[in-house]
C-alpha angles and dihedrals in degrees: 000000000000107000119197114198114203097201095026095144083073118092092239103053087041090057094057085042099052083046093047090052091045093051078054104261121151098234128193126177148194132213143158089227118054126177107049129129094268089055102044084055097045088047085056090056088054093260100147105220120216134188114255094262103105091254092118089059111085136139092286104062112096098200135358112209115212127215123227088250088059116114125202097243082067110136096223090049096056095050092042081058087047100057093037091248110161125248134218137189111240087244097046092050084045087052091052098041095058096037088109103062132052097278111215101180131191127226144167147102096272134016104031107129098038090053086049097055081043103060098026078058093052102043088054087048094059089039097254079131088208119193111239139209121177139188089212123039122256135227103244102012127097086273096288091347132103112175118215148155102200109118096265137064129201118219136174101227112207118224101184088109109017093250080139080104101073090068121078096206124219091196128348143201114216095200092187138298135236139138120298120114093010131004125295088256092045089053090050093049095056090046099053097045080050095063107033123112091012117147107214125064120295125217109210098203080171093058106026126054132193148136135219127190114259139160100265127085119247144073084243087058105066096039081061085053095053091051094050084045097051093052094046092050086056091052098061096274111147111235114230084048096052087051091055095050085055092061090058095050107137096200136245120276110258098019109107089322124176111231107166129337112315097354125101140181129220137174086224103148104142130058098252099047084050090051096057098034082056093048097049094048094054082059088064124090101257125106105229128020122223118209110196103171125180102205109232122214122355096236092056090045093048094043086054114025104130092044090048080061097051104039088050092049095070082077123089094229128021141205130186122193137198107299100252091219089197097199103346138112114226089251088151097054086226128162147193095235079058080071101037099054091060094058117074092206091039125120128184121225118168101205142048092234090045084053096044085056100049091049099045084054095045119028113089131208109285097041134125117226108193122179115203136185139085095254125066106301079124088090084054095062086042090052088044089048 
Protein backbone atom coordinates (compact mmCIF):
# COMPACT_ATOMS: atom_id res chain seq x y z
CA UNK A 1 0.00 0.00 0.00
CA UNK A 2 1.32 3.64 -0.87
CA UNK A 3 0.48 6.06 2.37
CA UNK A 4 0.56 9.50 1.98
CA UNK A 5 0.86 11.67 5.65
CA UNK A 6 -0.40 15.27 5.43
CA UNK A 7 1.59 16.68 8.66
CA UNK A 8 4.35 14.15 8.51
CA UNK A 9 7.26 16.74 9.75
CA UNK A 10 5.19 16.25 13.78
CA UNK A 11 6.30 13.85 15.85
CA UNK A 12 3.36 12.36 15.91
CA UNK A 13 2.57 11.89 12.29
CA UNK A 14 6.58 10.83 11.82
CA UNK A 15 6.15 8.17 14.34
CA UNK A 16 3.02 6.25 12.27
CA UNK A 17 5.15 6.89 9.15
CA UNK A 18 8.39 5.43 10.31
CA UNK A 19 5.91 2.24 11.59
CA UNK A 20 4.20 2.14 8.60
CA UNK A 21 7.80 1.94 6.57
CA UNK A 22 9.12 -0.70 9.01
CA UNK A 23 5.73 -3.10 8.59
CA UNK A 24 6.92 -2.59 4.73
CA UNK A 25 4.59 0.27 3.41
CA UNK A 26 5.71 2.49 0.79
CA UNK A 27 5.09 6.00 2.68
CA UNK A 28 5.09 9.63 1.15
CA UNK A 29 4.34 12.83 3.01
CA UNK A 30 3.62 16.08 2.87
CA UNK A 31 4.63 19.44 5.48
CA UNK A 32 4.97 23.30 5.55
CA UNK A 33 8.12 22.96 7.17
CA UNK A 34 10.80 20.74 5.52
CA UNK A 35 13.94 20.25 6.64
CA UNK A 36 13.69 19.51 9.97
CA UNK A 37 15.25 16.56 11.95
CA UNK A 38 11.94 14.10 11.48
CA UNK A 39 12.19 14.56 7.87
CA UNK A 40 15.76 14.20 7.29
CA UNK A 41 15.35 10.89 9.07
CA UNK A 42 12.40 9.85 7.35
CA UNK A 43 14.08 10.82 4.17
CA UNK A 44 16.83 8.44 5.29
CA UNK A 45 14.23 5.59 5.60
CA UNK A 46 13.10 6.38 1.53
CA UNK A 47 9.88 8.54 2.64
CA UNK A 48 9.78 11.26 -0.44
CA UNK A 49 8.90 14.55 1.20
CA UNK A 50 6.81 16.95 -0.52
CA UNK A 51 5.76 20.54 0.19
CA UNK A 52 1.90 20.93 1.52
CA UNK A 53 0.70 21.68 -1.40
CA UNK A 54 -1.14 18.39 -2.47
CA UNK A 55 1.79 17.50 -5.13
CA UNK A 56 2.60 14.42 -3.36
CA UNK A 57 -1.14 13.19 -3.93
CA UNK A 58 -1.53 11.42 -7.49
CA UNK A 59 -3.27 8.47 -8.82
CA UNK A 60 -0.98 6.29 -7.35
CA UNK A 61 -1.36 6.89 -3.93
CA UNK A 62 -3.96 4.19 -2.11
CA UNK A 63 -4.86 6.46 1.38
CA UNK A 64 -3.87 9.40 2.57
CA UNK A 65 -3.98 9.54 6.41
CA UNK A 66 -4.82 13.32 8.03
CA UNK A 67 -3.45 14.80 11.21
CA UNK A 68 -5.62 16.50 13.73
CA UNK A 69 -3.91 19.97 12.67
CA UNK A 70 -5.12 19.37 9.30
CA UNK A 71 -7.86 21.86 7.96
CA UNK A 72 -10.06 21.16 5.42
CA UNK A 73 -8.76 24.00 2.82
CA UNK A 74 -5.29 21.52 2.77
CA UNK A 75 -4.11 21.09 -0.65
CA UNK A 76 -3.44 17.50 -0.35
CA UNK A 77 -6.86 17.00 1.18
CA UNK A 78 -8.84 18.55 -1.72
CA UNK A 79 -7.29 16.74 -4.16
CA UNK A 80 -7.38 13.47 -1.99
CA UNK A 81 -11.37 14.30 -2.10
CA UNK A 82 -10.91 14.85 -5.92
CA UNK A 83 -9.49 11.56 -6.90
CA UNK A 84 -11.79 9.56 -4.35
CA UNK A 85 -8.59 8.62 -2.14
CA UNK A 86 -9.65 7.62 1.17
CA UNK A 87 -9.06 9.42 4.08
CA UNK A 88 -8.17 8.45 7.70
CA UNK A 89 -7.92 9.96 10.56
CA UNK A 90 -3.83 9.58 12.21
CA UNK A 91 -5.42 7.58 15.13
CA UNK A 92 -7.24 5.77 13.39
CA UNK A 93 -4.20 4.78 11.00
CA UNK A 94 -2.20 4.28 14.42
CA UNK A 95 -5.14 2.02 15.57
CA UNK A 96 -4.88 -0.12 12.26
CA UNK A 97 -1.35 -0.29 12.09
CA UNK A 98 -0.91 -1.99 15.68
CA UNK A 99 -3.99 -4.14 15.47
CA UNK A 100 -1.72 -7.08 15.15
CA UNK A 101 -0.02 -7.06 18.07
CA UNK A 102 -1.32 -6.89 22.21
CA UNK A 103 -1.84 -3.08 22.35
CA UNK A 104 -0.86 -1.60 25.96
CA UNK A 105 -1.51 1.65 25.52
CA UNK A 106 -0.64 4.84 27.74
CA UNK A 107 -3.01 7.72 28.71
CA UNK A 108 -3.37 10.39 30.74
CA UNK A 109 -3.23 14.11 31.05
CA UNK A 110 0.50 14.27 31.91
CA UNK A 111 3.28 11.92 31.60
CA UNK A 112 2.40 9.84 28.52
CA UNK A 113 5.19 9.84 26.45
CA UNK A 114 7.90 9.61 29.21
CA UNK A 115 5.93 6.17 30.85
CA UNK A 116 5.88 4.89 27.40
CA UNK A 117 9.55 5.18 26.76
CA UNK A 118 9.69 3.80 30.19
CA UNK A 119 7.99 0.67 29.89
CA UNK A 120 8.72 0.02 25.91
CA UNK A 121 12.68 0.37 27.52
CA UNK A 122 12.02 -2.17 30.14
CA UNK A 123 10.22 -4.69 28.32
CA UNK A 124 13.20 -4.78 25.73
CA UNK A 125 15.33 -4.98 28.46
CA UNK A 126 13.78 -8.13 29.74
CA UNK A 127 13.43 -9.45 25.79
CA UNK A 128 9.80 -8.95 25.50
CA UNK A 129 11.14 -7.13 22.06
CA UNK A 130 7.71 -4.63 22.24
CA UNK A 131 6.84 -2.70 19.43
CA UNK A 132 6.79 1.03 20.28
CA UNK A 133 5.18 3.98 19.27
CA UNK A 134 5.87 7.47 21.11
CA UNK A 135 4.59 10.80 21.12
CA UNK A 136 8.28 12.15 21.93
CA UNK A 137 11.38 10.72 20.41
CA UNK A 138 13.42 8.71 22.11
CA UNK A 139 17.35 8.54 22.62
CA UNK A 140 18.22 5.42 21.13
CA UNK A 141 14.98 4.52 19.24
CA UNK A 142 14.17 5.14 15.42
CA UNK A 143 12.87 8.91 16.59
CA UNK A 144 9.53 7.69 18.42
CA UNK A 145 9.82 4.55 17.03
CA UNK A 146 11.03 1.07 18.52
CA UNK A 147 10.62 -1.72 16.07
CA UNK A 148 9.80 -4.76 17.28
CA UNK A 149 8.04 -8.44 16.59
CA UNK A 150 7.30 -9.70 20.29
CA UNK A 151 3.67 -10.11 20.72
CA UNK A 152 2.96 -6.24 22.43
CA UNK A 153 3.22 -3.19 21.46
CA UNK A 154 3.52 0.13 23.66
CA UNK A 155 1.53 3.52 22.37
CA UNK A 156 0.96 6.71 23.65
CA UNK A 157 -2.51 7.07 23.05
CA UNK A 158 -3.64 11.25 22.58
CA UNK A 159 -6.67 12.42 24.25
CA UNK A 160 -6.84 16.07 23.00
CA UNK A 161 -9.80 15.05 20.88
CA UNK A 162 -11.07 12.01 22.11
CA UNK A 163 -9.85 9.97 18.93
CA UNK A 164 -8.84 7.20 22.01
CA UNK A 165 -11.61 5.72 20.76
CA UNK A 166 -10.36 4.49 17.68
CA UNK A 167 -7.94 1.72 19.75
CA UNK A 168 -9.38 -1.41 21.17
CA UNK A 169 -6.51 -1.90 24.18
CA UNK A 170 -5.17 -5.03 25.13
CA UNK A 171 -3.69 -3.47 28.57
CA UNK A 172 -3.37 0.43 29.62
CA UNK A 173 -1.65 2.61 31.76
CA UNK A 174 -4.03 5.83 33.20
CA UNK A 175 -1.04 8.03 34.15
CA UNK A 176 -3.34 10.63 35.83
CA UNK A 177 -6.19 13.01 34.84
CA UNK A 178 -6.84 17.02 35.12
CA UNK A 179 -8.16 19.62 33.19
CA UNK A 180 -6.52 20.51 29.89
CA UNK A 181 -8.30 19.99 26.82
CA UNK A 182 -11.69 19.25 28.63
CA UNK A 183 -12.65 19.36 32.47
CA UNK A 184 -11.21 17.04 35.17
CA UNK A 185 -14.67 15.06 35.10
CA UNK A 186 -14.74 15.01 31.26
CA UNK A 187 -11.12 13.44 31.30
CA UNK A 188 -12.19 11.05 33.58
CA UNK A 189 -15.02 10.25 31.65
CA UNK A 190 -12.97 9.40 28.44
CA UNK A 191 -10.66 7.48 30.45
CA UNK A 192 -12.99 5.33 32.08
CA UNK A 193 -15.09 4.45 28.98
CA UNK A 194 -11.31 3.72 27.49
CA UNK A 195 -10.62 1.14 29.71
CA UNK A 196 -13.57 -0.43 30.34
CA UNK A 197 -14.28 -3.81 29.26
CA UNK A 198 -10.41 -4.39 28.33
CA UNK A 199 -9.03 -7.85 28.80
CA UNK A 200 -5.31 -7.45 29.88
CA UNK A 201 -4.06 -5.73 33.33
CA UNK A 202 -4.67 -2.03 33.95
CA UNK A 203 -2.22 0.36 35.75
CA UNK A 204 -4.66 3.64 37.89
CA UNK A 205 -2.16 6.07 38.08
CA UNK A 206 -5.31 8.21 39.30
CA UNK A 207 -6.01 5.87 42.14
CA UNK A 208 -2.71 4.24 42.96
CA UNK A 209 0.91 6.28 43.83
CA UNK A 210 4.12 5.21 44.01
CA UNK A 211 7.34 5.74 43.26
CA UNK A 212 10.55 3.30 42.03
CA UNK A 213 14.16 4.31 41.76
CA UNK A 214 15.33 5.11 38.01
CA UNK A 215 18.09 6.98 36.18
CA UNK A 216 16.15 10.61 35.52
CA UNK A 217 15.95 13.47 37.87
CA UNK A 218 12.35 14.45 39.48
CA UNK A 219 9.83 13.40 41.91
CA UNK A 220 7.52 13.10 38.71
CA UNK A 221 9.73 11.00 37.49
CA UNK A 222 9.56 8.11 39.69
CA UNK A 223 6.22 8.15 40.11
CA UNK A 224 6.32 7.56 35.97
CA UNK A 225 8.69 4.48 36.81
CA UNK A 226 6.46 2.96 39.12
CA UNK A 227 3.69 3.16 36.71
CA UNK A 228 5.82 1.52 33.69
CA UNK A 229 6.96 -1.12 36.47
CA UNK A 230 4.13 -1.85 37.49
CA UNK A 231 2.89 -2.59 34.16
CA UNK A 232 6.00 -4.70 33.18
CA UNK A 233 5.76 -6.66 36.23
CA UNK A 234 1.91 -7.53 34.98
CA UNK A 235 3.14 -8.58 31.69
CA UNK A 236 5.29 -11.32 32.81
CA UNK A 237 8.70 -8.95 33.54
CA UNK A 238 10.68 -10.27 36.36
CA UNK A 239 11.24 -7.56 39.05
CA UNK A 240 14.45 -7.23 40.02
CA UNK A 241 15.17 -7.21 36.26
CA UNK A 242 12.77 -4.56 35.41
CA UNK A 243 14.43 -2.46 38.20
CA UNK A 244 17.38 -2.81 36.81
CA UNK A 245 16.21 -1.74 33.24
CA UNK A 246 14.94 1.48 35.00
CA UNK A 247 18.35 2.36 36.10
CA UNK A 248 19.50 2.38 32.45
CA UNK A 249 16.84 4.50 31.28
CA UNK A 250 18.50 7.23 28.73
CA UNK A 251 15.75 9.64 28.94
CA UNK A 252 13.07 11.13 26.46
CA UNK A 253 14.00 14.27 24.10
CA UNK A 254 12.48 17.57 25.59
CA UNK A 255 11.99 16.40 28.89
CA UNK A 256 14.40 17.92 31.04
CA UNK A 257 16.73 17.62 28.54
CA UNK A 258 20.58 19.06 28.79
CA UNK A 259 21.45 21.13 25.77
CA UNK A 260 24.41 22.93 26.55
CA UNK A 261 25.90 23.94 30.15
CA UNK A 262 23.50 25.19 32.26
CA UNK A 263 20.81 25.25 29.89
CA UNK A 264 17.99 22.63 29.66
CA UNK A 265 14.73 21.82 27.46
CA UNK A 266 11.53 20.59 28.54
CA UNK A 267 7.91 19.92 26.87
CA UNK A 268 6.42 21.57 30.08
CA UNK A 269 2.99 23.37 28.68
CA UNK A 270 0.60 22.84 31.32
CA UNK A 271 0.73 23.86 35.09
CA UNK A 272 1.22 20.71 36.40
CA UNK A 273 3.92 19.57 34.11
CA UNK A 274 5.55 22.94 35.02
CA UNK A 275 5.10 22.20 38.57
CA UNK A 276 6.77 19.31 38.56
CA UNK A 277 9.73 20.34 35.60
CA UNK A 278 10.38 23.32 38.10
CA UNK A 279 10.50 21.18 40.97
CA UNK A 280 12.90 18.65 39.53
CA UNK A 281 15.46 21.41 38.25
CA UNK A 282 15.77 23.13 41.81
CA UNK A 283 16.89 19.79 42.79
CA UNK A 284 19.68 20.22 40.62
CA UNK A 285 22.94 21.69 41.68
CA UNK A 286 22.64 25.37 40.15
CA UNK A 287 21.99 28.65 42.25
CA UNK A 288 19.12 30.41 40.44
CA UNK A 289 16.50 28.84 37.89
CA UNK A 290 15.56 30.45 35.00
CA UNK A 291 11.75 29.74 33.49
CA UNK A 292 11.56 30.89 30.02
CA UNK A 293 7.92 29.45 28.79
CA UNK A 294 6.41 29.94 25.26
CA UNK A 295 2.72 29.61 25.95
CA UNK A 296 1.23 27.05 23.57
CA UNK A 297 -2.30 27.38 22.21
CA UNK A 298 -4.70 30.23 23.41
CA UNK A 299 -7.33 28.10 24.49
CA UNK A 300 -4.92 26.17 26.92
CA UNK A 301 -3.35 29.73 28.20
CA UNK A 302 -6.82 31.27 28.73
CA UNK A 303 -8.22 28.23 30.28
CA UNK A 304 -5.16 28.44 32.79
CA UNK A 305 -3.89 31.52 33.18
CA UNK A 306 -3.69 32.01 37.03
CA UNK A 307 -2.22 28.43 37.52
CA UNK A 308 0.40 29.09 34.63
CA UNK A 309 1.47 32.09 37.31
CA UNK A 310 1.73 30.31 39.80
CA UNK A 311 3.30 27.24 38.52
CA UNK A 312 6.12 29.60 36.76
CA UNK A 313 6.69 31.57 39.96
CA UNK A 314 8.34 28.82 41.73
CA UNK A 315 11.44 29.92 39.39
CA UNK A 316 13.61 32.19 40.28
CA UNK A 317 13.34 34.05 37.08
CA UNK A 318 10.98 33.96 34.95
CA UNK A 319 10.19 34.61 30.72
CA UNK A 320 7.31 34.60 29.03
CA UNK A 321 7.20 34.49 24.92
CA UNK A 322 4.91 35.18 22.41
CA UNK A 323 1.84 32.76 22.96
CA UNK A 324 2.42 29.94 19.51
CA UNK A 325 -1.52 29.76 18.88
CA UNK A 326 -0.95 26.25 16.59
CA UNK A 327 -3.99 26.32 14.89
CA UNK A 328 -5.99 28.81 16.79
CA UNK A 329 -7.29 31.99 16.30
CA UNK A 330 -6.71 34.35 19.16
CA UNK A 331 -10.96 34.11 20.13
CA UNK A 332 -9.99 34.83 24.02
CA UNK A 333 -8.07 37.95 23.41
CA UNK A 334 -5.44 36.44 25.76
CA UNK A 335 -1.82 37.41 26.13
CA UNK A 336 1.48 36.52 27.50
CA UNK A 337 1.94 39.83 29.46
CA UNK A 338 -1.67 38.39 31.17
CA UNK A 339 0.80 35.90 32.70
CA UNK A 340 3.60 37.97 33.31
CA UNK A 341 1.87 40.72 35.40
CA UNK A 342 0.90 38.32 37.87
CA UNK A 343 4.49 37.23 38.58
CA UNK A 344 6.60 39.55 40.52
CA UNK A 345 9.97 38.10 38.86
CA UNK A 346 8.31 37.81 35.52
CA UNK A 347 9.51 39.74 32.16
CA UNK A 348 7.81 39.73 28.69
CA UNK A 349 9.82 39.31 25.53
CA UNK A 350 8.20 38.74 22.71
CA UNK A 351 10.84 36.96 20.75
CA UNK A 352 13.22 34.32 20.99
CA UNK A 353 16.02 36.61 19.96
CA UNK A 354 14.70 39.35 22.37
CA UNK A 355 14.87 36.61 24.92
CA UNK A 356 18.61 35.18 23.78
CA UNK A 357 19.88 38.97 24.42
CA UNK A 358 18.32 39.64 28.10
CA UNK A 359 19.65 36.47 29.30
CA UNK A 360 23.02 36.71 27.87
CA UNK A 361 23.11 40.34 29.89
CA UNK A 362 21.58 38.93 33.18
CA UNK A 363 22.08 35.46 34.01
CA UNK A 364 25.27 34.88 36.00
CA UNK A 365 27.62 31.69 36.25
CA UNK A 366 25.97 29.11 38.35
CA UNK A 367 22.60 29.54 37.00
CA UNK A 368 20.01 27.16 35.42
CA UNK A 369 18.27 28.35 32.12
CA UNK A 370 15.09 25.91 31.47
CA UNK A 371 12.50 26.44 28.14
CA UNK A 372 9.65 25.22 28.50
CA UNK A 373 6.27 24.75 26.08
CA UNK A 374 4.89 22.29 23.50
CA UNK A 375 5.52 24.37 20.77
CA UNK A 376 9.08 25.42 19.54
CA UNK A 377 10.69 27.14 22.37
CA UNK A 378 13.27 24.38 21.63
CA UNK A 379 15.11 27.01 19.02
CA UNK A 380 15.19 29.35 22.03
CA UNK A 381 17.56 26.88 24.31
CA UNK A 382 19.57 26.26 21.04
CA UNK A 383 19.95 30.34 20.52
CA UNK A 384 20.91 30.65 24.87
CA UNK A 385 23.68 27.52 24.43
Amino acid sequence: MKRHLIGIGGVGMSALATALVRLGDEVTGADRTLGTPNIRHLESLGVRCFPDDGTGVDGTTDEVIVSTAIEDGNPGLEKARELGIPVTPRAAALARTLSPYKLVAVVGTCGKSTVTAMLGHILAECGFDPMCVNGANVPGWEGAVRFGRGEYAVAEVDESDKSLVAFKPYAAVVTNASADHYSKEEMDEVFDAFVEGMPGPLVEGRKVYGEADVSVPGRHNRNNAFLALEMAKALGCGEAEAKAALLKFGGVERRLQKIGEGVYDDYAHHPTEIVATLTAAKALPYKRVWAIFQPFTYSRTARHLEEFATSLSLADQVIVSDIMGSREKNEWGVSSVQITERIPHGHYLATFDEISEFVAKNVKDGDLVLTMGGGDVYKCARQIK
